[in-house]
N, CA, C and O atoms as a Maestro MAE file, in Angstrom:
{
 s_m_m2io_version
 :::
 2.0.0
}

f_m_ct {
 s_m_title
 :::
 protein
 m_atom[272] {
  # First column is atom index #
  i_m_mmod_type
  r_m_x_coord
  r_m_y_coord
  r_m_z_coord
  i_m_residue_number
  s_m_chain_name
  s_m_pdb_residue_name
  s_m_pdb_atom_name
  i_m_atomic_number
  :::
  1 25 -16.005 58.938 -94.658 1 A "UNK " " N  " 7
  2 3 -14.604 59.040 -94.991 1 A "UNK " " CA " 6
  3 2 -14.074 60.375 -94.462 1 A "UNK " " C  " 6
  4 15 -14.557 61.376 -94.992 1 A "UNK " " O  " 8
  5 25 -13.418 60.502 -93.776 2 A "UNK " " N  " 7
  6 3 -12.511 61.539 -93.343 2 A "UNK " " CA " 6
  7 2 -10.890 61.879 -94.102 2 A "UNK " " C  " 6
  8 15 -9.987 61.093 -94.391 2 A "UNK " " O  " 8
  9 25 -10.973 63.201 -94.247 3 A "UNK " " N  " 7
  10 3 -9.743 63.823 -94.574 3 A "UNK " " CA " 6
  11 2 -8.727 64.574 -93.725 3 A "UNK " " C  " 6
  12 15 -9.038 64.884 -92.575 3 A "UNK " " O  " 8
  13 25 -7.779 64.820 -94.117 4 A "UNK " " N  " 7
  14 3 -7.066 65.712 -92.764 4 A "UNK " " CA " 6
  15 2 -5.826 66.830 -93.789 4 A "UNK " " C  " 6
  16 15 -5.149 66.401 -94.724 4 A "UNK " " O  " 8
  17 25 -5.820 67.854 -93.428 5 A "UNK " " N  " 7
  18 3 -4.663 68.827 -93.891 5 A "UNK " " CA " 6
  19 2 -4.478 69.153 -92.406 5 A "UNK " " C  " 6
  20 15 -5.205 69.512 -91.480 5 A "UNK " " O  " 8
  21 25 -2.835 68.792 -92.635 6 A "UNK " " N  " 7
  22 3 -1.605 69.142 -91.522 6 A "UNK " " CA " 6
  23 2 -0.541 70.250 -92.266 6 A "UNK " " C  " 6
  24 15 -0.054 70.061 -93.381 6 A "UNK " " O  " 8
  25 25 -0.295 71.389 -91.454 7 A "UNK " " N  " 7
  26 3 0.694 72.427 -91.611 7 A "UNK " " CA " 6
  27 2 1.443 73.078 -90.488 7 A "UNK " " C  " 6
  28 15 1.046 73.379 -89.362 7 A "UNK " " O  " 8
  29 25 2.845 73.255 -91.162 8 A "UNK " " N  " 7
  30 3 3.448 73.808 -89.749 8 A "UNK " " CA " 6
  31 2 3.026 75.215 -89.799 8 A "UNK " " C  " 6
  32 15 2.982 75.952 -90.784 8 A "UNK " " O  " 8
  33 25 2.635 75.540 -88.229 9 A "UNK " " N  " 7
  34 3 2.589 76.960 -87.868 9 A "UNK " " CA " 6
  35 2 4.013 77.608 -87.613 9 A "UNK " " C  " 6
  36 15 3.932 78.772 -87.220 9 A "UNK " " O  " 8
  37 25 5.086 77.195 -87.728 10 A "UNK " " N  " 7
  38 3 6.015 77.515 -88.031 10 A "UNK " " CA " 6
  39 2 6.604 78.417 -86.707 10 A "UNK " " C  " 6
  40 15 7.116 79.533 -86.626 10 A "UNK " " O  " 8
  41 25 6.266 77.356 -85.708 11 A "UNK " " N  " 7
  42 3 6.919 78.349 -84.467 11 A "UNK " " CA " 6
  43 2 6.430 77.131 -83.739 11 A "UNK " " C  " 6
  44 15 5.872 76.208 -84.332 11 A "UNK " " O  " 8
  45 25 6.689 77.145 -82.189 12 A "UNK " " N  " 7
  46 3 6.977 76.088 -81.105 12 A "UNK " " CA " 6
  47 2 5.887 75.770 -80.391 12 A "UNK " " C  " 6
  48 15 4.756 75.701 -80.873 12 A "UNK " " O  " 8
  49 25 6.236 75.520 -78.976 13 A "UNK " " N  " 7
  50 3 5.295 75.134 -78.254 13 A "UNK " " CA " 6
  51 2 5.222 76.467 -77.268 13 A "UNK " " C  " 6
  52 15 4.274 76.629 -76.501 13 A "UNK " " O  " 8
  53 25 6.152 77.258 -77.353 14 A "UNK " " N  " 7
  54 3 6.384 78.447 -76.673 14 A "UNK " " CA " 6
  55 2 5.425 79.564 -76.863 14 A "UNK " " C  " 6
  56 15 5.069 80.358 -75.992 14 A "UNK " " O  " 8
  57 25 4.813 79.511 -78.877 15 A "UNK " " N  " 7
  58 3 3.592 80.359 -79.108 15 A "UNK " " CA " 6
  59 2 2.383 79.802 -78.822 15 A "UNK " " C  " 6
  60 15 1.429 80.537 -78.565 15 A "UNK " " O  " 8
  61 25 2.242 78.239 -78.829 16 A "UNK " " N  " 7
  62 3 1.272 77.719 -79.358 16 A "UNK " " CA " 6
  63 2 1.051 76.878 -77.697 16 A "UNK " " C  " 6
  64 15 -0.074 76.631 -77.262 16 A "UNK " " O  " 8
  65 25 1.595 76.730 -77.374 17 A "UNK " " N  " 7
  66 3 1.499 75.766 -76.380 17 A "UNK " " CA " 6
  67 2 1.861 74.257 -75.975 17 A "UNK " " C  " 6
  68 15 1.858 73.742 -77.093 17 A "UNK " " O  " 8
  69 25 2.023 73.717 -75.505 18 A "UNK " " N  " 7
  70 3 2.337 72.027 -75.807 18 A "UNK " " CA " 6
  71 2 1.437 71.372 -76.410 18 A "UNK " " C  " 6
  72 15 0.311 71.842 -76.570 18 A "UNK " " O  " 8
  73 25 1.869 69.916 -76.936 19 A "UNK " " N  " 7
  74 3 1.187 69.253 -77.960 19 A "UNK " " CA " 6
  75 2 -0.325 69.025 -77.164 19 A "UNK " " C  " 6
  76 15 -0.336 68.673 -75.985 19 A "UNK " " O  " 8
  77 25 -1.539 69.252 -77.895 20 A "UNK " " N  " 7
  78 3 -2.180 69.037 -77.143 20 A "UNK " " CA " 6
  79 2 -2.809 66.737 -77.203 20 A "UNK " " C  " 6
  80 15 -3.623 66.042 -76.594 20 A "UNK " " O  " 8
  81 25 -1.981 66.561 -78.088 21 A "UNK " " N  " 7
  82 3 -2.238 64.843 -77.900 21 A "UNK " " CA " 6
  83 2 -1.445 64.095 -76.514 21 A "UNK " " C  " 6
  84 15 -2.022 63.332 -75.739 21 A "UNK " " O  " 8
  85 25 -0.026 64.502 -76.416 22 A "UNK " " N  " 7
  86 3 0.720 64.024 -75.755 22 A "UNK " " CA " 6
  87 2 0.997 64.830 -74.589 22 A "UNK " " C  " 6
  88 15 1.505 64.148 -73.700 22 A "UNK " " O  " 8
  89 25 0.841 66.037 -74.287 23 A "UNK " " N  " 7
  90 3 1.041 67.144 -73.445 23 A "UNK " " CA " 6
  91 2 2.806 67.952 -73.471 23 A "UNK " " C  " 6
  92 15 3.063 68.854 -72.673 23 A "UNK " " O  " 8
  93 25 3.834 67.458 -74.471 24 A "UNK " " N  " 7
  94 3 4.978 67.809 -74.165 24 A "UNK " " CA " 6
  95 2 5.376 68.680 -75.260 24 A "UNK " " C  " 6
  96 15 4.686 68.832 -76.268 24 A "UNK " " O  " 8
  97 25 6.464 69.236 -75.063 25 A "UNK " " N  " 7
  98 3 6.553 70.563 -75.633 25 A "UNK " " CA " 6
  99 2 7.265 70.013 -77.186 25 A "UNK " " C  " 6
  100 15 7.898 68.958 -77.173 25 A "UNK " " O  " 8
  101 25 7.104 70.836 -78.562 26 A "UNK " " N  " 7
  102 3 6.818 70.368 -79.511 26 A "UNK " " CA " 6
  103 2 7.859 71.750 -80.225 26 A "UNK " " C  " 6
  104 15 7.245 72.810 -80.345 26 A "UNK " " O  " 8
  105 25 8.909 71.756 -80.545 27 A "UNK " " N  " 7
  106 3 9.912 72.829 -81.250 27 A "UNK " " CA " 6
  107 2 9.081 73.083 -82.503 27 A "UNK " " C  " 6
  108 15 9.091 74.213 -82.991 27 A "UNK " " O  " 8
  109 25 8.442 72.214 -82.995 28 A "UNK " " N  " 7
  110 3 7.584 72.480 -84.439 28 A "UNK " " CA " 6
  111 2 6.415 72.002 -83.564 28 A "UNK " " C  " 6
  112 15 6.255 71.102 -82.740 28 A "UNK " " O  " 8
  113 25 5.322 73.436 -84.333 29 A "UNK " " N  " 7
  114 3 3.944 72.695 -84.047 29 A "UNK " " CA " 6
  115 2 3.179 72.881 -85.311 29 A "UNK " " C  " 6
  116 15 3.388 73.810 -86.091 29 A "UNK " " O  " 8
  117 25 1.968 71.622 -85.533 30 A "UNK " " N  " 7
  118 3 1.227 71.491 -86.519 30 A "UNK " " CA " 6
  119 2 0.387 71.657 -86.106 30 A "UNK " " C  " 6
  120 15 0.361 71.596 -84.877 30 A "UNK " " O  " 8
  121 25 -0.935 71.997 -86.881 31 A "UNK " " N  " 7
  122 3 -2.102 72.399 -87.162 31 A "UNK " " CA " 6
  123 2 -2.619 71.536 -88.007 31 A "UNK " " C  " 6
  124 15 -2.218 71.403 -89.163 31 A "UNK " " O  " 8
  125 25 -3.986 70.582 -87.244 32 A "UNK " " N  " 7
  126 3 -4.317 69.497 -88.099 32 A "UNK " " CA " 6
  127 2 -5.678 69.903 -87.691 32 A "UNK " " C  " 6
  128 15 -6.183 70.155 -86.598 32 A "UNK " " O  " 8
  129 25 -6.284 69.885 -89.377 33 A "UNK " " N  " 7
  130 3 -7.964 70.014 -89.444 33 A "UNK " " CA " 6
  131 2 -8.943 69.121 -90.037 33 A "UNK " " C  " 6
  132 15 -9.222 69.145 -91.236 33 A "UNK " " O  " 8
  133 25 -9.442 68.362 -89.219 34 A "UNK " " N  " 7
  134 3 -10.382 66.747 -89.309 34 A "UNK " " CA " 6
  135 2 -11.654 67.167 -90.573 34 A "UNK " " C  " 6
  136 15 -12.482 68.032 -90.286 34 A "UNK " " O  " 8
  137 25 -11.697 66.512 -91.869 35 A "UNK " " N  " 7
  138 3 -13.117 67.025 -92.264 35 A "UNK " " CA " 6
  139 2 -13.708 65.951 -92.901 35 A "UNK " " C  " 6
  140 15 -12.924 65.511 -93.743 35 A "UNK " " O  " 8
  141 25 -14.631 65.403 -92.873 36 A "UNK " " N  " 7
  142 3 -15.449 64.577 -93.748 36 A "UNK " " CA " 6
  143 2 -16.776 64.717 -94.493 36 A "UNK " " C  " 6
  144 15 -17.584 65.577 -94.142 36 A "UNK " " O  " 8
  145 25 -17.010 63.914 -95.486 37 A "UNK " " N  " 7
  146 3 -17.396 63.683 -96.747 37 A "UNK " " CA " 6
  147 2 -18.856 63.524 -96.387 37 A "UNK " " C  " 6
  148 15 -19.053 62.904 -95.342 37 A "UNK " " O  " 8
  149 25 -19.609 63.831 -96.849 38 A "UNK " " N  " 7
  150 3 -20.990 63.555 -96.746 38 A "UNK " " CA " 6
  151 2 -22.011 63.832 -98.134 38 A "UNK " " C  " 6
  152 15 -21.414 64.506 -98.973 38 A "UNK " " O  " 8
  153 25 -23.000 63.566 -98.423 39 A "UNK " " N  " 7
  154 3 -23.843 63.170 -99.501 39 A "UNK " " CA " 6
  155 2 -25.254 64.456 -99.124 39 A "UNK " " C  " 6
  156 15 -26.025 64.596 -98.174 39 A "UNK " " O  " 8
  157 25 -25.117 64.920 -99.938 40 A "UNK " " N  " 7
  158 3 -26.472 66.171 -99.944 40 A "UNK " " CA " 6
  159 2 -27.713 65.417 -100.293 40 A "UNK " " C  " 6
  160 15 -27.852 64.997 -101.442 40 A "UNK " " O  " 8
  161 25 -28.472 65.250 -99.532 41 A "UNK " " N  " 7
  162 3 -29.548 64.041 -99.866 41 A "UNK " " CA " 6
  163 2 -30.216 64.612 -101.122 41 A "UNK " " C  " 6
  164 15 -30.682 63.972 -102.065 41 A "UNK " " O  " 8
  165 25 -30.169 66.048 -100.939 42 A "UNK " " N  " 7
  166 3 -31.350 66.382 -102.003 42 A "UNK " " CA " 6
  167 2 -30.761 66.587 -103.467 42 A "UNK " " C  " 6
  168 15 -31.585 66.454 -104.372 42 A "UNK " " O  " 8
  169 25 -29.379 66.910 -103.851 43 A "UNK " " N  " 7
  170 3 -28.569 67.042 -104.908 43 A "UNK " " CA " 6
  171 2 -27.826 65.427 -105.265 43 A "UNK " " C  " 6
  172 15 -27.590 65.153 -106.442 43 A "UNK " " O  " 8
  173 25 -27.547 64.580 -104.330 44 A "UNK " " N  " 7
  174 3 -26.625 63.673 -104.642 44 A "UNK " " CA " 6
  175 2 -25.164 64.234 -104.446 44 A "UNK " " C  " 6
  176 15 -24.257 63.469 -104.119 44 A "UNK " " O  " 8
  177 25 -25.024 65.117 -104.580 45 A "UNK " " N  " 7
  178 3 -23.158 65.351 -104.708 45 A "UNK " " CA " 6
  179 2 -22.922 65.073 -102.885 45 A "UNK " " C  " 6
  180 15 -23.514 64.847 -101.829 45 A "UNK " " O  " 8
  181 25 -21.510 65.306 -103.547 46 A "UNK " " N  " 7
  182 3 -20.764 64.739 -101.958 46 A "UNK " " CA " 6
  183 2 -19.914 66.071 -101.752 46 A "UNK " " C  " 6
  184 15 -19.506 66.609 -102.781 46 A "UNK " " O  " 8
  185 25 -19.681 66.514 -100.829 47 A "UNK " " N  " 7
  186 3 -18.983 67.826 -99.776 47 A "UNK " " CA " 6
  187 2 -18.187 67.469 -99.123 47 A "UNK " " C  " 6
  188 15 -18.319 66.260 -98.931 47 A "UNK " " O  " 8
  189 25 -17.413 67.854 -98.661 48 A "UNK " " N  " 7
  190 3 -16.538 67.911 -97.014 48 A "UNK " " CA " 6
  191 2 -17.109 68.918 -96.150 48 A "UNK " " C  " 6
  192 15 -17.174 70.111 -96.447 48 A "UNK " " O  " 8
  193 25 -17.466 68.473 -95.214 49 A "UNK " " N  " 7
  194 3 -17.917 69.298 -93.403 49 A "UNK " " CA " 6
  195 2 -16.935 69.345 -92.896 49 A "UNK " " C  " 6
  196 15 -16.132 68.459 -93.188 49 A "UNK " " O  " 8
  197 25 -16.561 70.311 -91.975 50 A "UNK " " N  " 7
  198 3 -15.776 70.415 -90.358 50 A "UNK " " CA " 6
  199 2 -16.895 69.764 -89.334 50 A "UNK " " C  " 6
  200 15 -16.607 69.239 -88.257 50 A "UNK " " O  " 8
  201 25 -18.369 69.912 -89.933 51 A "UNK " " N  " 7
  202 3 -19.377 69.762 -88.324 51 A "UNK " " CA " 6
  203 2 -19.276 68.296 -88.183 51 A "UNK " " C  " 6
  204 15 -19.751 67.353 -88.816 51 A "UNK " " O  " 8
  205 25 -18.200 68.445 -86.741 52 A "UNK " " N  " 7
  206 3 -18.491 67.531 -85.725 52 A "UNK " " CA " 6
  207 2 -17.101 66.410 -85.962 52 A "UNK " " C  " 6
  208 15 -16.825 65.212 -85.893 52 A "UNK " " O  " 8
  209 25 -16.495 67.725 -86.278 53 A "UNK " " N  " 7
  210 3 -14.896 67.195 -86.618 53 A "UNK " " CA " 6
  211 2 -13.585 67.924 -85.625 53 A "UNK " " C  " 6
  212 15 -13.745 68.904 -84.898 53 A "UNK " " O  " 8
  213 25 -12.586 67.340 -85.771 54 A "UNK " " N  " 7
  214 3 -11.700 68.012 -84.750 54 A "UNK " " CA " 6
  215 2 -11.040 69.126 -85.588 54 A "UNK " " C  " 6
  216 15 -11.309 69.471 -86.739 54 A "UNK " " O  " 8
  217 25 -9.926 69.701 -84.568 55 A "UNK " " N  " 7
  218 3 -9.187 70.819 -84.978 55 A "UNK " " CA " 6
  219 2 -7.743 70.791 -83.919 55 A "UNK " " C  " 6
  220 15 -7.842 71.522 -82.933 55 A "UNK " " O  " 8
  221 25 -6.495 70.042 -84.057 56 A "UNK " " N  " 7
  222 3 -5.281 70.068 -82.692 56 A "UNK " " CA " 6
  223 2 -4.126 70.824 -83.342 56 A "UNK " " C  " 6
  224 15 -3.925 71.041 -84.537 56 A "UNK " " O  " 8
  225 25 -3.381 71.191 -82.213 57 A "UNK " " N  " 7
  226 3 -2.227 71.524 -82.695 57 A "UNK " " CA " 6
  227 2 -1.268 70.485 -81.883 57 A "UNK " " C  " 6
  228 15 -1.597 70.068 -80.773 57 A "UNK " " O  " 8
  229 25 0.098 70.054 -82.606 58 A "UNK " " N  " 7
  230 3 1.132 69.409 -81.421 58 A "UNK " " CA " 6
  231 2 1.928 68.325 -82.485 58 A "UNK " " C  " 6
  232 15 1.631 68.316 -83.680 58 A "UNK " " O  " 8
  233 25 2.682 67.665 -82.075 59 A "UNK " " N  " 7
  234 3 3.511 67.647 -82.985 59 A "UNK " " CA " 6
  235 2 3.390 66.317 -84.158 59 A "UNK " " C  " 6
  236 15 3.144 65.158 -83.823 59 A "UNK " " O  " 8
  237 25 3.596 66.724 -85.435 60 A "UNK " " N  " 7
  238 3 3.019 65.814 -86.482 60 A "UNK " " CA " 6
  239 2 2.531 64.449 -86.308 60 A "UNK " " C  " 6
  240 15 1.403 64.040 -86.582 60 A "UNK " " O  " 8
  241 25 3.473 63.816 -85.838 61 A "UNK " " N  " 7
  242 3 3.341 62.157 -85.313 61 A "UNK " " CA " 6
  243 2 2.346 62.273 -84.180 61 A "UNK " " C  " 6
  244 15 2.370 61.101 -83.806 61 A "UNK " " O  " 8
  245 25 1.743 62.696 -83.614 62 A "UNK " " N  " 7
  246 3 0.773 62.572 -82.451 62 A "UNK " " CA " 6
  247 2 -0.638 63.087 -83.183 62 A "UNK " " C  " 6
  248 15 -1.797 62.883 -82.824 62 A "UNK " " O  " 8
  249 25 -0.116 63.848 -84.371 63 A "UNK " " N  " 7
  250 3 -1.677 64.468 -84.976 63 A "UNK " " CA " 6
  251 2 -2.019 63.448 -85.710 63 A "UNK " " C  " 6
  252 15 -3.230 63.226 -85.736 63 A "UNK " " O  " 8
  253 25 -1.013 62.407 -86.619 64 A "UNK " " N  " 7
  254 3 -1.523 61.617 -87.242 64 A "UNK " " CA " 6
  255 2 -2.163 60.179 -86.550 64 A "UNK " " C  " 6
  256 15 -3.004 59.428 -87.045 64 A "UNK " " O  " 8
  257 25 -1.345 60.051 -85.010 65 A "UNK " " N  " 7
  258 3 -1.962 59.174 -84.409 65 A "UNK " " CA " 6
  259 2 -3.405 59.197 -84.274 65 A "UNK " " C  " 6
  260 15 -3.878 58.192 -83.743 65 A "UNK " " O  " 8
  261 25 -4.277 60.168 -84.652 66 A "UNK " " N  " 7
  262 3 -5.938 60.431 -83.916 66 A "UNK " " CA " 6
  263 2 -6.370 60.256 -84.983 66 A "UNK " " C  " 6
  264 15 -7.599 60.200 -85.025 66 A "UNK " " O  " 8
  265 25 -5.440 60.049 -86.626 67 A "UNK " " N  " 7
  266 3 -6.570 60.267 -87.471 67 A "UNK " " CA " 6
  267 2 -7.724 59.165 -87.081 67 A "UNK " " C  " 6
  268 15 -7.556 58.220 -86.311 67 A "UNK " " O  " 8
  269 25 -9.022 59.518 -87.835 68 A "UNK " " N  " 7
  270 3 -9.618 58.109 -88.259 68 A "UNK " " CA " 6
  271 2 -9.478 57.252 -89.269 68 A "UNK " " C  " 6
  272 15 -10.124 56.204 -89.282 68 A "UNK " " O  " 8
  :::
 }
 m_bond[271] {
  # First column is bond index #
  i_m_from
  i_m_to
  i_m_order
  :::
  1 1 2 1
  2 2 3 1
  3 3 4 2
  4 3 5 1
  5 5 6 1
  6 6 7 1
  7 7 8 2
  8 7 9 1
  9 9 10 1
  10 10 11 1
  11 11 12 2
  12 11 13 1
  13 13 14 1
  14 14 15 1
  15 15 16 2
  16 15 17 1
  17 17 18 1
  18 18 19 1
  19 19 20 2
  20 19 21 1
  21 21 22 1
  22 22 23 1
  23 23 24 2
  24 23 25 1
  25 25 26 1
  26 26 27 1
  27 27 28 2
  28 27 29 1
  29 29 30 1
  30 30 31 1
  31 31 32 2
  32 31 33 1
  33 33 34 1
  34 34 35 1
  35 35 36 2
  36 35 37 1
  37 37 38 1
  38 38 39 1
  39 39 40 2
  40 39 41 1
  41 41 42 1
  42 42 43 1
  43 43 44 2
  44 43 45 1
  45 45 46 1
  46 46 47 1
  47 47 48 2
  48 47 49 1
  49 49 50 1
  50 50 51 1
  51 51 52 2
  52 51 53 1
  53 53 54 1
  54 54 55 1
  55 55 56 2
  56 55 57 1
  57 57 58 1
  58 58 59 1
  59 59 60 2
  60 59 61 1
  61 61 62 1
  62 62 63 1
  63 63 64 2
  64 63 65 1
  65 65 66 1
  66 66 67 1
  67 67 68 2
  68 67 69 1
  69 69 70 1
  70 70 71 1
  71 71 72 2
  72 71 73 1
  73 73 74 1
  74 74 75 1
  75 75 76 2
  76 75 77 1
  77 77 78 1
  78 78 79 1
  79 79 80 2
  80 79 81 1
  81 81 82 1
  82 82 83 1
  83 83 84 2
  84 83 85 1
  85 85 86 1
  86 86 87 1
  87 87 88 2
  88 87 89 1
  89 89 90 1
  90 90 91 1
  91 91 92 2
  92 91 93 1
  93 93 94 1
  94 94 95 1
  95 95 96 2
  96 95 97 1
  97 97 98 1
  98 98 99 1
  99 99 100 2
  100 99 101 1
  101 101 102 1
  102 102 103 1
  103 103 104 2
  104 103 105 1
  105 105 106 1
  106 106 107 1
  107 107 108 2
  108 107 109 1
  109 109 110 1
  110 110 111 1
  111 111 112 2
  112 111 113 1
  113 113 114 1
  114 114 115 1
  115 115 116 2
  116 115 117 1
  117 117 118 1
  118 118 119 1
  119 119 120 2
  120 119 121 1
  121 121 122 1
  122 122 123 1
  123 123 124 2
  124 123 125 1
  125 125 126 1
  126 126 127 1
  127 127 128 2
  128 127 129 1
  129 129 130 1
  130 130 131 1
  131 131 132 2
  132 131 133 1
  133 133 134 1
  134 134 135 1
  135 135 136 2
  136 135 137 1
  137 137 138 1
  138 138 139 1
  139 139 140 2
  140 139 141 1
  141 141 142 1
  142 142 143 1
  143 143 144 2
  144 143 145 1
  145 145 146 1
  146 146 147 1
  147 147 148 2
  148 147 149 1
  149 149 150 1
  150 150 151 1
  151 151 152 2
  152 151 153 1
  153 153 154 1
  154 154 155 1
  155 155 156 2
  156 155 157 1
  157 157 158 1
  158 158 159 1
  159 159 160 2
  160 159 161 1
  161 161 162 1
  162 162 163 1
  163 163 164 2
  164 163 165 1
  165 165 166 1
  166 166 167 1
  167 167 168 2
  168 167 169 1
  169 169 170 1
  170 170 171 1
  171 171 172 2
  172 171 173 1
  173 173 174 1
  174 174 175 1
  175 175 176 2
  176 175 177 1
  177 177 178 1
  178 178 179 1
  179 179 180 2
  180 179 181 1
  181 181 182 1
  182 182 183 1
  183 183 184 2
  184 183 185 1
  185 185 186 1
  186 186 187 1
  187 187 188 2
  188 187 189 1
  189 189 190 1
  190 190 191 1
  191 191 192 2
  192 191 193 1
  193 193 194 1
  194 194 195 1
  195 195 196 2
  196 195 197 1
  197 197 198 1
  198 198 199 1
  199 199 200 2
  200 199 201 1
  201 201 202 1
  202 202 203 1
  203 203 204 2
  204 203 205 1
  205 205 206 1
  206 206 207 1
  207 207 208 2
  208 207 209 1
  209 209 210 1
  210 210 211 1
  211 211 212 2
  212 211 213 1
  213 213 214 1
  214 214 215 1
  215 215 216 2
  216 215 217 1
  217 217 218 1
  218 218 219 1
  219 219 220 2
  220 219 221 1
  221 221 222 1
  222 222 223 1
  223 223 224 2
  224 223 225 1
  225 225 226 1
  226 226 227 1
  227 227 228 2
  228 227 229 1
  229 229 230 1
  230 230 231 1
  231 231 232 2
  232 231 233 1
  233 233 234 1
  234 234 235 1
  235 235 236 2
  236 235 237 1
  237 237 238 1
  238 238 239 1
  239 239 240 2
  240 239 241 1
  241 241 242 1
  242 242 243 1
  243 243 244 2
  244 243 245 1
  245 245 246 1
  246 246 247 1
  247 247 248 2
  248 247 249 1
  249 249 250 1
  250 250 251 1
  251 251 252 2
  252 251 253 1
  253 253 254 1
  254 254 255 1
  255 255 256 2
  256 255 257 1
  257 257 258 1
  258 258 259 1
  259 259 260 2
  260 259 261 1
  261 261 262 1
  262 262 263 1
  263 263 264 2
  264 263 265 1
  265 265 266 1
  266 266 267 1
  267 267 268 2
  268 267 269 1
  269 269 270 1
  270 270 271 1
  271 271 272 2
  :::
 }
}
């Protein structure tokens, strides 16, 4: 199961660069960080990882297009 927190960096494509999903320039850019759930074999509890998860910036609707 994967999670995602999206936030505006609160500035453009001018600091940040263009969207990197779509390539075009983005007046608001977001910051979206991919993490999922996994099971500690030896405890049982469950965590969230980043390993082997994404990290984009570009504009909201294109970050949510990649979720999984």
């Amino acid at each position: 199961m994967y999670k995602y927190s999206i936030t505006s960096t609160n500035a453009s494509s001018v600091k940040y660069g263009n969207c990197e999903i779509c390539g075009k320039h983005a007046t608001e850019v977001f910051h979206q960080v991919e993490g999922r759930s996994y099971q500690n074999p030896y405890e049982g509890t469950i965590h969230v990882t980043g390993n082997g998860c994404t990290n984009y910036f570009g504009h909201k609707e294109c970050l949510e297009s990649v979720q999984r």
